[in-house]
N, CA, C and O atoms as a GROMACS GRO file, in nm:
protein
  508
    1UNK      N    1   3.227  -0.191   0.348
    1UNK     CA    2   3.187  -0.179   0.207
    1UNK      C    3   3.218  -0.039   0.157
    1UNK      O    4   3.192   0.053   0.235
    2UNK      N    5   3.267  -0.012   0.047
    2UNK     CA    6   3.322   0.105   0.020
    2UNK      C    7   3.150   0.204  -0.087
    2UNK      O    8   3.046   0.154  -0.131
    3UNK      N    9   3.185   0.303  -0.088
    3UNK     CA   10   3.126   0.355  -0.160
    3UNK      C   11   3.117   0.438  -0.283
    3UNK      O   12   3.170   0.539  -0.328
    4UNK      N   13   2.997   0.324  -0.329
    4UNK     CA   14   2.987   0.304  -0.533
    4UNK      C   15   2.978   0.478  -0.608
    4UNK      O   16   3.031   0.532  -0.704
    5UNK      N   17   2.878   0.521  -0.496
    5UNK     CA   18   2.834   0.676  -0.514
    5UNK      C   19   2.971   0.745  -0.615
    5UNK      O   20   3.003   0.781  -0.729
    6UNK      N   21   3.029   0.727  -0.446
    6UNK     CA   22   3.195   0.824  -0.449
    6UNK      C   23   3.298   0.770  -0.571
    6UNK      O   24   3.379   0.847  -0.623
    7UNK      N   25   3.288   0.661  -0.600
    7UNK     CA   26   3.346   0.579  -0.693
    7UNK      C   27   3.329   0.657  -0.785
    7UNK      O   28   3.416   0.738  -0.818
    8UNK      N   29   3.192   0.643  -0.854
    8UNK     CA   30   3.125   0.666  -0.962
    8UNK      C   31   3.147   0.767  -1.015
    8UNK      O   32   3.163   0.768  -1.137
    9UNK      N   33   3.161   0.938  -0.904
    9UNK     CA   34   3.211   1.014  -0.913
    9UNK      C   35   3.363   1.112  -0.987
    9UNK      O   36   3.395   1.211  -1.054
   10UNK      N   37   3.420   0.980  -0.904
   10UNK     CA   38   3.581   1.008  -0.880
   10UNK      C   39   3.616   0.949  -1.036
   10UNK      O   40   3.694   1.006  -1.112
   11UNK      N   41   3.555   0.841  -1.063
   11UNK     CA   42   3.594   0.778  -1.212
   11UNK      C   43   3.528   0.872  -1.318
   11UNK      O   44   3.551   0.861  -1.438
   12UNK      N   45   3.424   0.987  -1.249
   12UNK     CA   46   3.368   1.081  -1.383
   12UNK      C   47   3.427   1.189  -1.378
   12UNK      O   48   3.427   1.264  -1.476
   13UNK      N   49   3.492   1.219  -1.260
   13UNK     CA   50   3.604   1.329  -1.250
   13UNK      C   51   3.723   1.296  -1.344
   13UNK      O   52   3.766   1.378  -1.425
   14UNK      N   53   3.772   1.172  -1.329
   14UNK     CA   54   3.896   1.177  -1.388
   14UNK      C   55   3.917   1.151  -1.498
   14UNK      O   56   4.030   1.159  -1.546
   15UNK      N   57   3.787   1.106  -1.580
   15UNK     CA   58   3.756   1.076  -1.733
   15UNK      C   59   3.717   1.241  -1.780
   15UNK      O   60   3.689   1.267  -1.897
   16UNK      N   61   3.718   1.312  -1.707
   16UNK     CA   62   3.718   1.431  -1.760
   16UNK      C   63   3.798   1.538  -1.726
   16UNK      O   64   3.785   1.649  -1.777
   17UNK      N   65   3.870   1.513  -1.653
   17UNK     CA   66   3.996   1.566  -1.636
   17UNK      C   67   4.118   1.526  -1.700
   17UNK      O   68   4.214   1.594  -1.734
   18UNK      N   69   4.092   1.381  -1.711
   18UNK     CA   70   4.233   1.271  -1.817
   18UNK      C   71   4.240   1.326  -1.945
   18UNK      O   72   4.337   1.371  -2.005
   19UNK      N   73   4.102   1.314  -1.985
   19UNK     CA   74   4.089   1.352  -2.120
   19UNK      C   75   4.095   1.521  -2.216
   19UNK      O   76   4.114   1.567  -2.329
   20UNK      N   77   4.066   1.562  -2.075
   20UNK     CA   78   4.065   1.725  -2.102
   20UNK      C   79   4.278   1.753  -2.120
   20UNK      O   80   4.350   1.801  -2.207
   21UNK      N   81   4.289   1.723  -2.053
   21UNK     CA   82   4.472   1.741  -2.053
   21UNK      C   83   4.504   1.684  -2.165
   21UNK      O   84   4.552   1.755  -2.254
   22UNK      N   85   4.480   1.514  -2.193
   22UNK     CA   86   4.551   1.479  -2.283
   22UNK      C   87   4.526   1.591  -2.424
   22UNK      O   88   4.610   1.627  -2.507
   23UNK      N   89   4.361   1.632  -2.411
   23UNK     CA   90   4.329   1.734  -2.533
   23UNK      C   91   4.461   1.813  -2.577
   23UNK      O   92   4.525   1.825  -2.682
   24UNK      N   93   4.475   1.872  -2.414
   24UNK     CA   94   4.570   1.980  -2.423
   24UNK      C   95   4.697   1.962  -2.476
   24UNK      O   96   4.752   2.041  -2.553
   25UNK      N   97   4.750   1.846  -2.431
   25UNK     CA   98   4.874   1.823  -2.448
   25UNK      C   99   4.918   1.796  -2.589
   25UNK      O  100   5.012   1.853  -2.645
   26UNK      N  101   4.793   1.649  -2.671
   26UNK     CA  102   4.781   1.673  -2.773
   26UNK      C  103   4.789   1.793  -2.900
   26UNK      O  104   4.876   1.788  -2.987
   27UNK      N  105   4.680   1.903  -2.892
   27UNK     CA  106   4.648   2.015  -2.944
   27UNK      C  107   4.701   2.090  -2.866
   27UNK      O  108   4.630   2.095  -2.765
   28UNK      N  109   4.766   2.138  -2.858
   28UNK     CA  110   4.853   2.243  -2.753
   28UNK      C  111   4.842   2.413  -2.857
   28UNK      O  112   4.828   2.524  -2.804
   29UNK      N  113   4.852   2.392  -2.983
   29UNK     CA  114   4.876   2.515  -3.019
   29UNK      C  115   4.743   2.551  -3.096
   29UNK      O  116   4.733   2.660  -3.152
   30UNK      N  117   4.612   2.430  -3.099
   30UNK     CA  118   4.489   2.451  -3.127
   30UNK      C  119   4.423   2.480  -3.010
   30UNK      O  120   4.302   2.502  -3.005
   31UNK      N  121   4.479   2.481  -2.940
   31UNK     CA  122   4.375   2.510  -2.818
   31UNK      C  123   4.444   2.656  -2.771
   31UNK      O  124   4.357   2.742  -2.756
   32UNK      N  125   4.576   2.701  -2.745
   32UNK     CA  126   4.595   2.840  -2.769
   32UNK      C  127   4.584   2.947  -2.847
   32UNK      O  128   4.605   3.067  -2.829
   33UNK      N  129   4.536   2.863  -2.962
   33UNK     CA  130   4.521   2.991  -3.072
   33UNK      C  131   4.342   3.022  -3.058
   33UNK      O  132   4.298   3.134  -3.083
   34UNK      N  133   4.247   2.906  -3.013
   34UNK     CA  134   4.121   2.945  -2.963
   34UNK      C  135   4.098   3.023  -2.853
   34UNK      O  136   4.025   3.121  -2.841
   35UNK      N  137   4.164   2.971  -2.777
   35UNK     CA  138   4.132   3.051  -2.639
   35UNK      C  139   4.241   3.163  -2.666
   35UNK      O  140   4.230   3.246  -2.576
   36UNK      N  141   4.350   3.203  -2.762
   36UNK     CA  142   4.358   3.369  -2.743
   36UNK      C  143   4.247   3.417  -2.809
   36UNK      O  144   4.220   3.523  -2.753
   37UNK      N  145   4.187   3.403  -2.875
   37UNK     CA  146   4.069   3.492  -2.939
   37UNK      C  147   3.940   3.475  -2.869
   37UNK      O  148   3.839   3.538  -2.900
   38UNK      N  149   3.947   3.372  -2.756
   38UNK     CA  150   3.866   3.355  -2.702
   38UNK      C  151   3.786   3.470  -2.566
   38UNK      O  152   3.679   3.522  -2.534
   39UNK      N  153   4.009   3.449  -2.504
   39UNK     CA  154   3.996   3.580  -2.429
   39UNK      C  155   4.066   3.715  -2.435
   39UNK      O  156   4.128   3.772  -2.345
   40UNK      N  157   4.038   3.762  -2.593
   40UNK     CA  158   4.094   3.895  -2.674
   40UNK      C  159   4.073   3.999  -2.621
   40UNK      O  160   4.140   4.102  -2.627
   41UNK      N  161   3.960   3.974  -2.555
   41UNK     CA  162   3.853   4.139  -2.480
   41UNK      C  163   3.884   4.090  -2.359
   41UNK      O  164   3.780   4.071  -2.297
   42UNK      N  165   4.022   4.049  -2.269
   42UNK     CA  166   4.000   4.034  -2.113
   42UNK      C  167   4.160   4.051  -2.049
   42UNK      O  168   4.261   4.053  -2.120
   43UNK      N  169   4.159   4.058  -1.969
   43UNK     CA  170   4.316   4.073  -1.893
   43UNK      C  171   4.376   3.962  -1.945
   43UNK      O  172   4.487   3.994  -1.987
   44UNK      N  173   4.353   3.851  -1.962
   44UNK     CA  174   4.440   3.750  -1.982
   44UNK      C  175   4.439   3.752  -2.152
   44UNK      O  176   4.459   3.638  -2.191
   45UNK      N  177   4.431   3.796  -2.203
   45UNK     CA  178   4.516   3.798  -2.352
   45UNK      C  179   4.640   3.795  -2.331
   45UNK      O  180   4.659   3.686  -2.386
   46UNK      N  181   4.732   3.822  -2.300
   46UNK     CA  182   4.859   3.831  -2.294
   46UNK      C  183   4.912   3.710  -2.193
   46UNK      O  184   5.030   3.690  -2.165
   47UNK      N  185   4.837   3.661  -2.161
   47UNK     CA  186   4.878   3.572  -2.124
   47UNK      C  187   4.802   3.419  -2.042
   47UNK      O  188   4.782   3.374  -1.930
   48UNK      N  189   4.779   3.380  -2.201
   48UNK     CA  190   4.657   3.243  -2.219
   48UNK      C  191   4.763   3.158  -2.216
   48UNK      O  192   4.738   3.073  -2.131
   49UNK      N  193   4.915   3.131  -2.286
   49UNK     CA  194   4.986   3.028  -2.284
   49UNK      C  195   4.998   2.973  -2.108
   49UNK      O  196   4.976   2.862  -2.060
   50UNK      N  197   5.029   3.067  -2.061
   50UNK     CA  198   5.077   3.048  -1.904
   50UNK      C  199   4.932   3.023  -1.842
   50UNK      O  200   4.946   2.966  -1.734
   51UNK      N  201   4.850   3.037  -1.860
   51UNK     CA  202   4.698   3.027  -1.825
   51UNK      C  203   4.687   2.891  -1.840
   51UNK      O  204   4.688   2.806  -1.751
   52UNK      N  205   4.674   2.874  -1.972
   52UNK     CA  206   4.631   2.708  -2.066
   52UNK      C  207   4.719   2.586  -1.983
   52UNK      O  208   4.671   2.476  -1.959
   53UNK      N  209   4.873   2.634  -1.939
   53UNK     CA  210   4.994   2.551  -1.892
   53UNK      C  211   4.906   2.555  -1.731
   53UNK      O  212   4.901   2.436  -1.701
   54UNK      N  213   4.857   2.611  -1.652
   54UNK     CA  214   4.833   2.629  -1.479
   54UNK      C  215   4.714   2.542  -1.509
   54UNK      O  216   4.713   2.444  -1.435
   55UNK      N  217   4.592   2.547  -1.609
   55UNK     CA  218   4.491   2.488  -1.613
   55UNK      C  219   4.512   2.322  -1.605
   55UNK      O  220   4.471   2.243  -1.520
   56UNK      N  221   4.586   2.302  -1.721
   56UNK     CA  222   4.653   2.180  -1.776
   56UNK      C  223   4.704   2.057  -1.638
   56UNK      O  224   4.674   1.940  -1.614
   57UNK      N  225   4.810   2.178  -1.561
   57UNK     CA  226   4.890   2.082  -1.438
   57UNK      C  227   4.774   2.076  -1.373
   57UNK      O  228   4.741   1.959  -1.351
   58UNK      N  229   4.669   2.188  -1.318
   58UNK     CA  230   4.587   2.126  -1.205
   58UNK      C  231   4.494   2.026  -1.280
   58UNK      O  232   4.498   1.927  -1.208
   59UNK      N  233   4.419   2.000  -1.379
   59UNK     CA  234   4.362   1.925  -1.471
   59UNK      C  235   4.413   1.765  -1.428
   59UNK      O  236   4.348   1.663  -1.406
   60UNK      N  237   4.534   1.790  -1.429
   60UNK     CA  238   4.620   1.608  -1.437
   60UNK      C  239   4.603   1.612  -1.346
   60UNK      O  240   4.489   1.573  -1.325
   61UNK      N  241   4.674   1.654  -1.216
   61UNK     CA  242   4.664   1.647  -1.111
   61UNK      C  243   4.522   1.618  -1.013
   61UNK      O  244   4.501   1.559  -0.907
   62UNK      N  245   4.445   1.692  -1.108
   62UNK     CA  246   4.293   1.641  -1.019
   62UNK      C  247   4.246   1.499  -1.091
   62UNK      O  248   4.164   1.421  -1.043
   63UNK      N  249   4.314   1.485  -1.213
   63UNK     CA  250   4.241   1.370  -1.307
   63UNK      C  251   4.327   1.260  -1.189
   63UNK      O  252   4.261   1.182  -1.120
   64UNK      N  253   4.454   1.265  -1.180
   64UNK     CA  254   4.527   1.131  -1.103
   64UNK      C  255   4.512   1.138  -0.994
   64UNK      O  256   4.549   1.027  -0.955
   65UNK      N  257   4.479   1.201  -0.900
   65UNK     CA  258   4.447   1.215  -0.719
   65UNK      C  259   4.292   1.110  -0.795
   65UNK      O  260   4.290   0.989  -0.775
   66UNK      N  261   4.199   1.166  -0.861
   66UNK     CA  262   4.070   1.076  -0.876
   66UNK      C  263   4.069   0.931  -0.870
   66UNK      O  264   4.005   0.856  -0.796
   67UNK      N  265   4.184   0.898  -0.998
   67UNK     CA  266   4.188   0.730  -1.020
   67UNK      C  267   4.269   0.700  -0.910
   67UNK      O  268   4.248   0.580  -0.892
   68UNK      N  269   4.355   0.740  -0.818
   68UNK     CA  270   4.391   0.688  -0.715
   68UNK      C  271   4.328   0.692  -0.594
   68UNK      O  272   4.370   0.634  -0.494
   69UNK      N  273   4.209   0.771  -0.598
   69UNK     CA  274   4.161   0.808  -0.515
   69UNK      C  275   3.995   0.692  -0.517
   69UNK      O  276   3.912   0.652  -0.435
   70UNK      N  277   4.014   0.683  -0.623
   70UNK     CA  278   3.884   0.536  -0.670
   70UNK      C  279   3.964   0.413  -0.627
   70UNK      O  280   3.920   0.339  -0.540
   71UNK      N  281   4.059   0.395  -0.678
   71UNK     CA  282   4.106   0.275  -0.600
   71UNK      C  283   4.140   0.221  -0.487
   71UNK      O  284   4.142   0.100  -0.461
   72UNK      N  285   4.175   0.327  -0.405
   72UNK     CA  286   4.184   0.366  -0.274
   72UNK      C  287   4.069   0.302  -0.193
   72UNK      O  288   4.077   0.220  -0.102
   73UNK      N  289   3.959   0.360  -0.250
   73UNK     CA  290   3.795   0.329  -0.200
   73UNK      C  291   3.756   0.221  -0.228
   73UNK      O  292   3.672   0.163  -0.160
   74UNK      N  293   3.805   0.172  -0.329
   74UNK     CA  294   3.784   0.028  -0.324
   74UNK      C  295   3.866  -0.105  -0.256
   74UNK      O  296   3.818  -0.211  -0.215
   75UNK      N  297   3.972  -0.070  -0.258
   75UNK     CA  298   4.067  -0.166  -0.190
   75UNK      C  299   4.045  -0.159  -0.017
   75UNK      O  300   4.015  -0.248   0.063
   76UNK      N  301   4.076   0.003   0.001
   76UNK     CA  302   4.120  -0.043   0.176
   76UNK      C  303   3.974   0.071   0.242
   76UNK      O  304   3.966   0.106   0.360
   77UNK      N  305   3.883   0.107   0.140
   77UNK     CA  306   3.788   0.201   0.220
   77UNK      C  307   3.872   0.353   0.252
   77UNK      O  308   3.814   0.441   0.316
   78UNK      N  309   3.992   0.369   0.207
   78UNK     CA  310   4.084   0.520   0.223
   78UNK      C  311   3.954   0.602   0.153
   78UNK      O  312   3.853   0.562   0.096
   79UNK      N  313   3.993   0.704   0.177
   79UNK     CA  314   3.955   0.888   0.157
   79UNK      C  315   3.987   0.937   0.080
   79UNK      O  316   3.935   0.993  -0.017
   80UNK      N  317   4.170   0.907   0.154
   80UNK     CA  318   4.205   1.087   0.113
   80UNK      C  319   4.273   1.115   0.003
   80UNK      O  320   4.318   1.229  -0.014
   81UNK      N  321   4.293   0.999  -0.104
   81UNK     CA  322   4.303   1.068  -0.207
   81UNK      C  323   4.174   1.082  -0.298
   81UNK      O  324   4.169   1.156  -0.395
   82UNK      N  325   4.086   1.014  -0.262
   82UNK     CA  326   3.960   1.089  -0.336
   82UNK      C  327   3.921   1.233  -0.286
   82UNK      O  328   3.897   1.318  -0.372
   83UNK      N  329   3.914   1.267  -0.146
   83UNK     CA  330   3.922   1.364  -0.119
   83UNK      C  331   3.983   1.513  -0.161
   83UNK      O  332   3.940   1.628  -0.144
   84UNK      N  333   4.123   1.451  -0.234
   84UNK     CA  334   4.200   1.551  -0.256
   84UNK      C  335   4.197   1.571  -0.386
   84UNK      O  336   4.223   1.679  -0.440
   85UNK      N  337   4.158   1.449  -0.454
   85UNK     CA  338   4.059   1.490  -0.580
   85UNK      C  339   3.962   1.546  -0.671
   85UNK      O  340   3.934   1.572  -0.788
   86UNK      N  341   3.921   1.549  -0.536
   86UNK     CA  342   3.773   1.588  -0.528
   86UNK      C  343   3.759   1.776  -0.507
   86UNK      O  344   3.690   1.868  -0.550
   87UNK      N  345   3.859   1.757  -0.425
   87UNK     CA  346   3.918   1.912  -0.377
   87UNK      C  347   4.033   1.972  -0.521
   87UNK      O  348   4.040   2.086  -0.568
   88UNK      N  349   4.068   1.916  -0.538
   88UNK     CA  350   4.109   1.961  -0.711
   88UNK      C  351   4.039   1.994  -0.766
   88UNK      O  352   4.030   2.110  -0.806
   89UNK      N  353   3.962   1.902  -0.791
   89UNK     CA  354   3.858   1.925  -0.900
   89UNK      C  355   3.801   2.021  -0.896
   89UNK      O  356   3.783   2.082  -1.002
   90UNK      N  357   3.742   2.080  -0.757
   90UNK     CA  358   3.678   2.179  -0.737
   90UNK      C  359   3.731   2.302  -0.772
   90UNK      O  360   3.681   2.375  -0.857
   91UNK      N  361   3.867   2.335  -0.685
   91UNK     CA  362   3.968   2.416  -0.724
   91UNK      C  363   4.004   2.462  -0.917
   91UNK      O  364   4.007   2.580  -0.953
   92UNK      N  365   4.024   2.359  -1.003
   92UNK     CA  366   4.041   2.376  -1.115
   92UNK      C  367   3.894   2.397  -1.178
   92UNK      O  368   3.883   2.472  -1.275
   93UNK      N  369   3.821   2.357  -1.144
   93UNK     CA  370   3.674   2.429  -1.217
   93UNK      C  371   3.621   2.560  -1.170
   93UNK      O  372   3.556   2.620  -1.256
   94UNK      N  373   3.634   2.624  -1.040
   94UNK     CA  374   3.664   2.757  -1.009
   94UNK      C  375   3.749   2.814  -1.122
   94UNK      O  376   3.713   2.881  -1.219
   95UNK      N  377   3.864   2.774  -1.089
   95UNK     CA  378   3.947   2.839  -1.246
   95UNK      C  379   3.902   2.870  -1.392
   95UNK      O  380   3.915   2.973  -1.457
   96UNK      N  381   3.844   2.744  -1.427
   96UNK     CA  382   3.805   2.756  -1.533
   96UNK      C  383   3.648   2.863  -1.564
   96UNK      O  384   3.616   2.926  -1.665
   97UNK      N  385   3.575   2.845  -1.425
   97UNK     CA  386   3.436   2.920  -1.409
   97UNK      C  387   3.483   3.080  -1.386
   97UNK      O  388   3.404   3.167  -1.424
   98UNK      N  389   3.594   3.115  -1.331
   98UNK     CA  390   3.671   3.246  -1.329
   98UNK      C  391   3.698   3.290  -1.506
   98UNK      O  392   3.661   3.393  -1.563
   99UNK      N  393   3.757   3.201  -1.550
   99UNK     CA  394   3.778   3.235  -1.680
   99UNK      C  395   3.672   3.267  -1.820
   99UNK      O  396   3.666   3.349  -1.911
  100UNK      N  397   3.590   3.137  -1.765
  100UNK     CA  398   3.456   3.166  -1.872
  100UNK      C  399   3.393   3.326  -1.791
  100UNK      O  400   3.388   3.417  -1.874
  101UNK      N  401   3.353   3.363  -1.668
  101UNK     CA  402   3.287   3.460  -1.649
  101UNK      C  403   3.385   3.609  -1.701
  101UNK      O  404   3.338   3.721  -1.724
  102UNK      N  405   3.531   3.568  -1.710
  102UNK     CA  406   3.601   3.717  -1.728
  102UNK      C  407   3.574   3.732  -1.870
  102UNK      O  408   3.553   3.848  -1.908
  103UNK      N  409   3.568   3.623  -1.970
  103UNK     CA  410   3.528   3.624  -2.112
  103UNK      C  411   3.408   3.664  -2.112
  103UNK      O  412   3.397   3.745  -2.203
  104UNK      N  413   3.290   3.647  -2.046
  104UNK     CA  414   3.136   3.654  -2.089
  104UNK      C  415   3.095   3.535  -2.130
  104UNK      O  416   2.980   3.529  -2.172
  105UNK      N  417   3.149   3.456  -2.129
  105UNK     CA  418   3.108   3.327  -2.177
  105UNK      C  419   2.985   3.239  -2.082
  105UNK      O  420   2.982   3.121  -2.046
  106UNK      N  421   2.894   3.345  -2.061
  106UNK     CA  422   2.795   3.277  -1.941
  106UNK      C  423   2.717   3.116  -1.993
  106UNK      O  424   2.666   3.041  -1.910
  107UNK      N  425   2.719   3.092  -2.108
  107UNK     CA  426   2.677   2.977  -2.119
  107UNK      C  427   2.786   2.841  -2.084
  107UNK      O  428   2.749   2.734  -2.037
  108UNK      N  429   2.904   2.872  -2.113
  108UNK     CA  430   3.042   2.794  -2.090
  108UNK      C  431   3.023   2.780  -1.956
  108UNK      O  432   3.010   2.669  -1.903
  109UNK      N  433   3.020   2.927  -1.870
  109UNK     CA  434   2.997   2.906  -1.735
  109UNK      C  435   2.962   2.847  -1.705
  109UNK      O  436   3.023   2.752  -1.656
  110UNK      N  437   2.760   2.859  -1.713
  110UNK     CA  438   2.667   2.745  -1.621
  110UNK      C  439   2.699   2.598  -1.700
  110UNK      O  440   2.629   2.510  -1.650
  111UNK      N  441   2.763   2.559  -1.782
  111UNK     CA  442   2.815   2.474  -1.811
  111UNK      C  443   2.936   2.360  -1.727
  111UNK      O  444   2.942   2.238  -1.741
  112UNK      N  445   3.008   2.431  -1.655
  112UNK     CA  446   3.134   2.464  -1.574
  112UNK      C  447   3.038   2.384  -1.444
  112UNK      O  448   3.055   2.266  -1.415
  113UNK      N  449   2.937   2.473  -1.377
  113UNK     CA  450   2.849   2.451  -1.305
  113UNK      C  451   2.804   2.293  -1.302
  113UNK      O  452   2.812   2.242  -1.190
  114UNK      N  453   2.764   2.217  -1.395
  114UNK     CA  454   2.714   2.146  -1.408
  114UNK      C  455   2.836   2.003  -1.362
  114UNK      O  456   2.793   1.896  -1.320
  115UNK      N  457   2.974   2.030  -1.379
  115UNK     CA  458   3.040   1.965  -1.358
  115UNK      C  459   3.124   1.978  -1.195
  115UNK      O  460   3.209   1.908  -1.140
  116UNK      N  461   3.037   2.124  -1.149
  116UNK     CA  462   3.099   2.160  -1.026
  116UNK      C  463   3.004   2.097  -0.908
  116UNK      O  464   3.044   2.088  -0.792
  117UNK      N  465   2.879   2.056  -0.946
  117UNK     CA  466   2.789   1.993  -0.809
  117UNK      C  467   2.815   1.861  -0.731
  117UNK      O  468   2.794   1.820  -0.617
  118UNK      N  469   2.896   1.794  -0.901
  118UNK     CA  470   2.927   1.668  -0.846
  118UNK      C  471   3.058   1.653  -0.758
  118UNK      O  472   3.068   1.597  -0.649
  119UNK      N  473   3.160   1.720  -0.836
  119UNK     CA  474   3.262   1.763  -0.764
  119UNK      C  475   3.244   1.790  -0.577
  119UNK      O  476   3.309   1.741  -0.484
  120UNK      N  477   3.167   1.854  -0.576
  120UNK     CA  478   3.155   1.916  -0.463
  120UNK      C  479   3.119   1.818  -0.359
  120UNK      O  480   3.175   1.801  -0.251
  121UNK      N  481   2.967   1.723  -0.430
  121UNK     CA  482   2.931   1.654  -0.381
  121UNK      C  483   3.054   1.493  -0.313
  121UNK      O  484   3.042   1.420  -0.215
  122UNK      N  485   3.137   1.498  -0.402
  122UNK     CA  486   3.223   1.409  -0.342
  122UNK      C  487   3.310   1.459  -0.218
  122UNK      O  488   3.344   1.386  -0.125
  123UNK      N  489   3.336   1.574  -0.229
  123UNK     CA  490   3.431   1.617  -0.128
  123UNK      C  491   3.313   1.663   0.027
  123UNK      O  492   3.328   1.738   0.124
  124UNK      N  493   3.251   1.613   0.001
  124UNK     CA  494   3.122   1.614   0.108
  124UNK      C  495   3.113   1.486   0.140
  124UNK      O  496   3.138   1.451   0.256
  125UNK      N  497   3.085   1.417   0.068
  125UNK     CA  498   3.107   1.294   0.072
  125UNK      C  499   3.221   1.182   0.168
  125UNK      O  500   3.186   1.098   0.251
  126UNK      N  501   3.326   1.208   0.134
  126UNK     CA  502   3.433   1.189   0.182
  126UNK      C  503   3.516   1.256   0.294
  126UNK      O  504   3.611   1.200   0.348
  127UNK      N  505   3.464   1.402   0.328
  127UNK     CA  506   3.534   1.417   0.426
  127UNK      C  507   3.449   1.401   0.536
  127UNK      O  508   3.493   1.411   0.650
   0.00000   0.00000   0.00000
């Protein structure tokens, strides 16, 4: 029997990772013109495009390791692409929790947080 937990997870990872990219991809030059003023006062002003683009690929990449990684668990009881999903996920919300703390953005942060327990919790889960 596979597990609903990890499922449940992996399908809330990637509904928020799917959707966060498509944002991006969509709004591409609304979302760079926020986040340069966002991070005006920090090392990365000069360079949010190349920032926004590294966020973006690991974003998809953790959003599609998830849904393959849910189906996986359901069909044959596999892991490891939830695993490696799961391990994305983690990885790209570090990133993003690096970025809100170099801004000051401590509420964005523990925000960040809130999406990092579950994360975590799957890759505990699964390995």
């Amino acid at each position: 029997m596979f597990n609903i937990a990890s499922i449940l997870i992996l399908a809330f990872l990637a509904v928020t990772f799917l959707q966060s990219g498509y944002d991006k991809v969509m709004d591409w030059k609304g979302n760079v013109s926020w986040l340069k003023e966002h991070f005006a006062k920090t090392r990365l002003k000069n360079h949010v495009p190349l920032a926004l683009f590294h966020v973006l690929i690991l974003e998809l990449i953790s959003g599609v390791l998830c849904v393959v990684g849910g189906i996986e668990l359901m069909v044959n009881n596999g892991r490891v692409f939830g695993l490696y999903g799961g391990i994305f996920s983690c990885i790209t919300l570090i990133m993003l929790l690096f970025g809100q703390r170099l801004a000051k953005d401590y509420d964005g942060a523990r925000t960040i947080v809130i999406y990092f327990i579950p994360a975590v919790m799957v890759v505990y889960w699964l390995s």
